[in-house]
MMTF fields as JSON, N, C-alpha, C and O atoms, coordinates in Angstrom:
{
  "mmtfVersion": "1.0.0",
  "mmtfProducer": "UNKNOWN",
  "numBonds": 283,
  "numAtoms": 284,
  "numGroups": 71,
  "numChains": 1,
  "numModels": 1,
  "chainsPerModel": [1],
  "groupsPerChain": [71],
  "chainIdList": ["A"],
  "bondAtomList": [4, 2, 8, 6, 12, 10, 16, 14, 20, 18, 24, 22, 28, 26, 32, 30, 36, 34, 40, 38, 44, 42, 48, 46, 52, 50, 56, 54, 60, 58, 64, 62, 68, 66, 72, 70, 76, 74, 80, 78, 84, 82, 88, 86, 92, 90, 96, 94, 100, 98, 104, 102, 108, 106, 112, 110, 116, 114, 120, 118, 124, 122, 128, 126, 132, 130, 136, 134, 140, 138, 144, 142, 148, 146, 152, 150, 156, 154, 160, 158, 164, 162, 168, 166, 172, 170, 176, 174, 180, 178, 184, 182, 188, 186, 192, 190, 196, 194, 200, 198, 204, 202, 208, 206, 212, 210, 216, 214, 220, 218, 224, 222, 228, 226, 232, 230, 236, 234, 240, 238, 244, 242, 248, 246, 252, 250, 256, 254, 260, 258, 264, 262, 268, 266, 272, 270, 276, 274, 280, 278],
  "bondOrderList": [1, 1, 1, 1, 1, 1, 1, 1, 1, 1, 1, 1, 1, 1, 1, 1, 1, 1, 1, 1, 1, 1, 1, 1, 1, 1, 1, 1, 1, 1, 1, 1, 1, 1, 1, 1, 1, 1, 1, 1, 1, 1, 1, 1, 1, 1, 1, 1, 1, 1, 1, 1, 1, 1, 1, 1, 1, 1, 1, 1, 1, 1, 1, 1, 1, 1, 1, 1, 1, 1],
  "groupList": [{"groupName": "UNK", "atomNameList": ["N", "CA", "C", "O"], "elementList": ["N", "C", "C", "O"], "formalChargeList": [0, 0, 0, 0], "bondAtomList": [1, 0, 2, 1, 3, 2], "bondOrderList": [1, 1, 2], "singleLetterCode": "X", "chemCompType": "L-PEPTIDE LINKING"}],
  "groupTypeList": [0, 0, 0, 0, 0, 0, 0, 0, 0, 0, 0, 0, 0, 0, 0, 0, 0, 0, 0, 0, 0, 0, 0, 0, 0, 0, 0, 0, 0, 0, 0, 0, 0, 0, 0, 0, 0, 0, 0, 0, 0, 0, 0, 0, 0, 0, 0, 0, 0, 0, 0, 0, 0, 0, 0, 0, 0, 0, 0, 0, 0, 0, 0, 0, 0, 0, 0, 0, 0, 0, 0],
  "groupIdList": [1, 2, 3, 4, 5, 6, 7, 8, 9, 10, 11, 12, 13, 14, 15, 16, 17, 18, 19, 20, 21, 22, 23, 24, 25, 26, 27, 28, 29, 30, 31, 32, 33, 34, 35, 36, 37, 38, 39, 40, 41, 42, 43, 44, 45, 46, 47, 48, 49, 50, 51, 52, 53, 54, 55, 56, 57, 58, 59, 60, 61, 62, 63, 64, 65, 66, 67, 68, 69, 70, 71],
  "secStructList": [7, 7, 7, 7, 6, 6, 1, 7, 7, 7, 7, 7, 7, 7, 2, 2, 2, 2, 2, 6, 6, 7, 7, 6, 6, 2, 2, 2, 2, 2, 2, 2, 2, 6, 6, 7, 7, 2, 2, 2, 2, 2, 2, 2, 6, 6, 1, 7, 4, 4, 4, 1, 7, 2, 2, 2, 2, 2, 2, 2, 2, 6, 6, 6, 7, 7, 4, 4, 4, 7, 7],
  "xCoordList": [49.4, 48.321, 47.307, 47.707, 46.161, 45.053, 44.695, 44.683, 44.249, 44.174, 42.485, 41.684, 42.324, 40.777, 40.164, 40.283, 39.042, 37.766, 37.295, 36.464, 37.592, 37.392, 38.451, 38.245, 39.717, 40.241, 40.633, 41.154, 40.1, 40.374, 41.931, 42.795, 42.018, 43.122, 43.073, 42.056, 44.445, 44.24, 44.868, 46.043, 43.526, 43.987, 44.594, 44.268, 45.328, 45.903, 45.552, 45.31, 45.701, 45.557, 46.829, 47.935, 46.641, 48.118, 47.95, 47.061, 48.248, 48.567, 49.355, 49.145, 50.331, 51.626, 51.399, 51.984, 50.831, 50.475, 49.483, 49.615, 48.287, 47.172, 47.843, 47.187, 48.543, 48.986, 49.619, 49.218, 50.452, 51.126, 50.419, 50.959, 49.166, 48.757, 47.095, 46.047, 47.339, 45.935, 45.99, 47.129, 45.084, 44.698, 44.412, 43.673, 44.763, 44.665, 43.27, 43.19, 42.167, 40.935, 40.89, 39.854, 41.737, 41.243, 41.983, 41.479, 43.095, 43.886, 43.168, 43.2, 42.69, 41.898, 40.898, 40.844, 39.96, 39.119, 39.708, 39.257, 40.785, 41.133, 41.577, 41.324, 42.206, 42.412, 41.227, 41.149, 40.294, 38.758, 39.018, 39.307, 38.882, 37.746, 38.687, 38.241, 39.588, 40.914, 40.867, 41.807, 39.575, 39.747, 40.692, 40.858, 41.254, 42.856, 41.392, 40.27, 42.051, 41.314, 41.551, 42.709, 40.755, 40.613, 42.115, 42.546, 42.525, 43.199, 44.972, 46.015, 44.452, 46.05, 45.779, 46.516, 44.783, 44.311, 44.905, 45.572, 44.708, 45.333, 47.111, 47.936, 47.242, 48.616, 49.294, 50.033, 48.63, 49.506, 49.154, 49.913, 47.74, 47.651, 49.019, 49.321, 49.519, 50.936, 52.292, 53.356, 51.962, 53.079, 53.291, 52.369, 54.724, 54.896, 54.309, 54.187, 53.987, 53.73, 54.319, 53.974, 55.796, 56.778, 57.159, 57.991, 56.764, 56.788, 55.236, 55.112, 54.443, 53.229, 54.154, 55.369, 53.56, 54.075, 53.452, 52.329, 54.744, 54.497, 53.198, 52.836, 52.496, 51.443, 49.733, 48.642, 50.376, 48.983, 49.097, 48.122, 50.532, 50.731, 49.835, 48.992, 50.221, 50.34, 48.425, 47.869, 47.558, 46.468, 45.284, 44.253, 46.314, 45.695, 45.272, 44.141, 46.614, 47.16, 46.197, 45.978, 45.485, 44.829, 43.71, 43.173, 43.197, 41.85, 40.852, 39.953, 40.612, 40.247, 39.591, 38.577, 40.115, 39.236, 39.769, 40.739, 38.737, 38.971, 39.35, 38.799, 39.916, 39.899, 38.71, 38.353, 38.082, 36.811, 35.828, 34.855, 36.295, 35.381, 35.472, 34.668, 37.204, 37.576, 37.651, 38.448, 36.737, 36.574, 35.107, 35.171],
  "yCoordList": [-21.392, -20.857, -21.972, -22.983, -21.881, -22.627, -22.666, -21.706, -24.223, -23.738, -23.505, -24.083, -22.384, -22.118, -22.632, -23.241, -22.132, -23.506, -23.406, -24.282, -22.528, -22.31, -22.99, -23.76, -22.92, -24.257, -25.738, -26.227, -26.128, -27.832, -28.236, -27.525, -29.476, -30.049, -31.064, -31.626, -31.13, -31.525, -33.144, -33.506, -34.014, -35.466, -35.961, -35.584, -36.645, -37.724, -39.288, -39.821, -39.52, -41.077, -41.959, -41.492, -43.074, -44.074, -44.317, -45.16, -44.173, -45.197, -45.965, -47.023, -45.707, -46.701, -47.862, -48.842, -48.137, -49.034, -49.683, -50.901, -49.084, -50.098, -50.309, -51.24, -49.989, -50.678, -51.876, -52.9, -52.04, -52.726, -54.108, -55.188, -53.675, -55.092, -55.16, -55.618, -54.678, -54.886, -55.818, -56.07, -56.585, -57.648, -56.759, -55.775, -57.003, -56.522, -56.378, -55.94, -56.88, -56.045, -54.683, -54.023, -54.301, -53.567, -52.222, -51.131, -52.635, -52.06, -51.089, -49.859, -51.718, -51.675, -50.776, -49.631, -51.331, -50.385, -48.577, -47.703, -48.605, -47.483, -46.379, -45.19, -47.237, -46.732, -45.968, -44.74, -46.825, -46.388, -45.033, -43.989, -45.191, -43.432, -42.604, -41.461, -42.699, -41.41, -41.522, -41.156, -42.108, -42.249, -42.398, -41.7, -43.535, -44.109, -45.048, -45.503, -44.955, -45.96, -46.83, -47.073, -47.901, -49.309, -50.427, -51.525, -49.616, -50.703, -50.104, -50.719, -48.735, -49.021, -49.652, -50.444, -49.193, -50.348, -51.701, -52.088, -52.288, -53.862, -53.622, -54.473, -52.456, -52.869, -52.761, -53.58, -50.886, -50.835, -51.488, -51.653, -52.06, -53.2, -54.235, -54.517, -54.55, -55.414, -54.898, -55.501, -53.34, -52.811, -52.095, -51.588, -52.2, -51.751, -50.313, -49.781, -49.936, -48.068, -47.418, -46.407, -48.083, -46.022, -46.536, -45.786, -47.678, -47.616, -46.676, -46.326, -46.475, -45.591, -44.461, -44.547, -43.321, -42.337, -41.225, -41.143, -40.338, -39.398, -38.568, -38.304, -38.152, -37.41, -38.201, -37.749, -39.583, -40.446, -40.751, -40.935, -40.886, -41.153, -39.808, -39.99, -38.642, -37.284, -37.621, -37.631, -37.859, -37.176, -38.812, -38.788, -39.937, -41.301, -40.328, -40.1, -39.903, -39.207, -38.137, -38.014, -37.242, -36.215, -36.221, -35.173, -37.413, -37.535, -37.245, -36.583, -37.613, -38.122, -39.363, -39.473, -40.088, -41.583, -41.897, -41.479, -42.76, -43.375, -44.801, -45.454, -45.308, -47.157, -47.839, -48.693, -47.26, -47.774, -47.971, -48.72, -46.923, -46.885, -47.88, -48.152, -48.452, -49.691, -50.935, -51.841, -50.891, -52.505, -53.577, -54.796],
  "zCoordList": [-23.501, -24.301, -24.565, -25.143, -24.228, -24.767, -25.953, -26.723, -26.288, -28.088, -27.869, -27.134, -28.855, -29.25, -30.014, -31.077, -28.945, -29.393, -30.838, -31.08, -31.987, -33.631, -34.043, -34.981, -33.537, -34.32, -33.745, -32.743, -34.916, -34.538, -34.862, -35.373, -34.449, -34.304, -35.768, -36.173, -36.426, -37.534, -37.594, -37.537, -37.74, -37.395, -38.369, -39.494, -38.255, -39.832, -39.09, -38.007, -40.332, -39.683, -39.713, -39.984, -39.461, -39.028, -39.927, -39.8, -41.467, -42.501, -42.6, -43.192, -42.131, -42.363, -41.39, -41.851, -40.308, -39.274, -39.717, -39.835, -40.064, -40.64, -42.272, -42.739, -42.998, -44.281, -43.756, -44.311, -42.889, -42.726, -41.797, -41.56, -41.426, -40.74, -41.407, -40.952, -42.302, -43.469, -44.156, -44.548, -44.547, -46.025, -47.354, -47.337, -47.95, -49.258, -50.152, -51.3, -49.286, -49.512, -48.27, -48.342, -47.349, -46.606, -47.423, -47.69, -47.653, -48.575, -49.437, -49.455, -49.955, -51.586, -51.222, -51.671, -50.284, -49.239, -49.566, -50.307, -48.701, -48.235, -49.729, -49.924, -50.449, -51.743, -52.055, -52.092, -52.282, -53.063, -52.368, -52.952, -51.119, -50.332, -50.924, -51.016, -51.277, -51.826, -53.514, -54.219, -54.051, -55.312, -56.511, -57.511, -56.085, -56.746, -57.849, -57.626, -58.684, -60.06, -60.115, -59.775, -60.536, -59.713, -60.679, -60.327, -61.847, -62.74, -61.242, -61.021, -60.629, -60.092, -58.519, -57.931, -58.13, -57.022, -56.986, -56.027, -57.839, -58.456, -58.05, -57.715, -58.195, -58.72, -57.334, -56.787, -56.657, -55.047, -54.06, -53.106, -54.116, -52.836, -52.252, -51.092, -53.255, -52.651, -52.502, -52.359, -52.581, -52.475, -50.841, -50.201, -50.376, -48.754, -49.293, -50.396, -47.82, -47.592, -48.134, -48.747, -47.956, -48.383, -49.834, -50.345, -50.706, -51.959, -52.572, -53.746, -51.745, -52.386, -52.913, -52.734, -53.612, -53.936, -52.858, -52.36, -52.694, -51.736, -51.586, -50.439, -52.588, -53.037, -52.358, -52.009, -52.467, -52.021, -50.884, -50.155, -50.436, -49.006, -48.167, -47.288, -48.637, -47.761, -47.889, -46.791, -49.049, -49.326, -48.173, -47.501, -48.589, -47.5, -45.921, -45.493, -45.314, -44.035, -43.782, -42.577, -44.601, -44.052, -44.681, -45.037, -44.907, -45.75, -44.843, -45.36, -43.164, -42.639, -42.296, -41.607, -42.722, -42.984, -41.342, -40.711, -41.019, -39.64, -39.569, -40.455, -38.995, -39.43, -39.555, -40.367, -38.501, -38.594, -39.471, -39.386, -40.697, -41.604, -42.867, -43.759, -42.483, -43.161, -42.592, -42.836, -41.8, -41.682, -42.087, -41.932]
}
């Protein structure tokens, strides 16, 4: 079956790959576009990926943000 041309394909992004080879301003970056507030910004930048909470992980993943848009 061909997929049709009205629906798109639903991208996520690699979060867990770019968390993991990010600096902690790119980090911080990515936080912002998903509007995390800046006093917890501070706090999850140094934390691994799968310590994020599930809810921010899922909403990072289908935000559409591109890497590109964090560099």
């Amino acid at each position: 079956m061909k997929p049709s041309k009205y629906l798109s394909k639903i991208g996520t992004f690699d979060a867990a790959n770019f968390w993991k080879n990010a600096y902690a301003h790119q980090r911080g970056k990515l936080l912002k576009k998903v509007d995390v507030p800046e006093d917890q910004i501070i706090i999850l930048v140094n934390k691994k990926y799968v310590e994020l909470p599930a809810a921010l992980k899922y909403e990072i993943e289908t935000s559409g943000i591109d890497k590109k848009d964090l560099q």
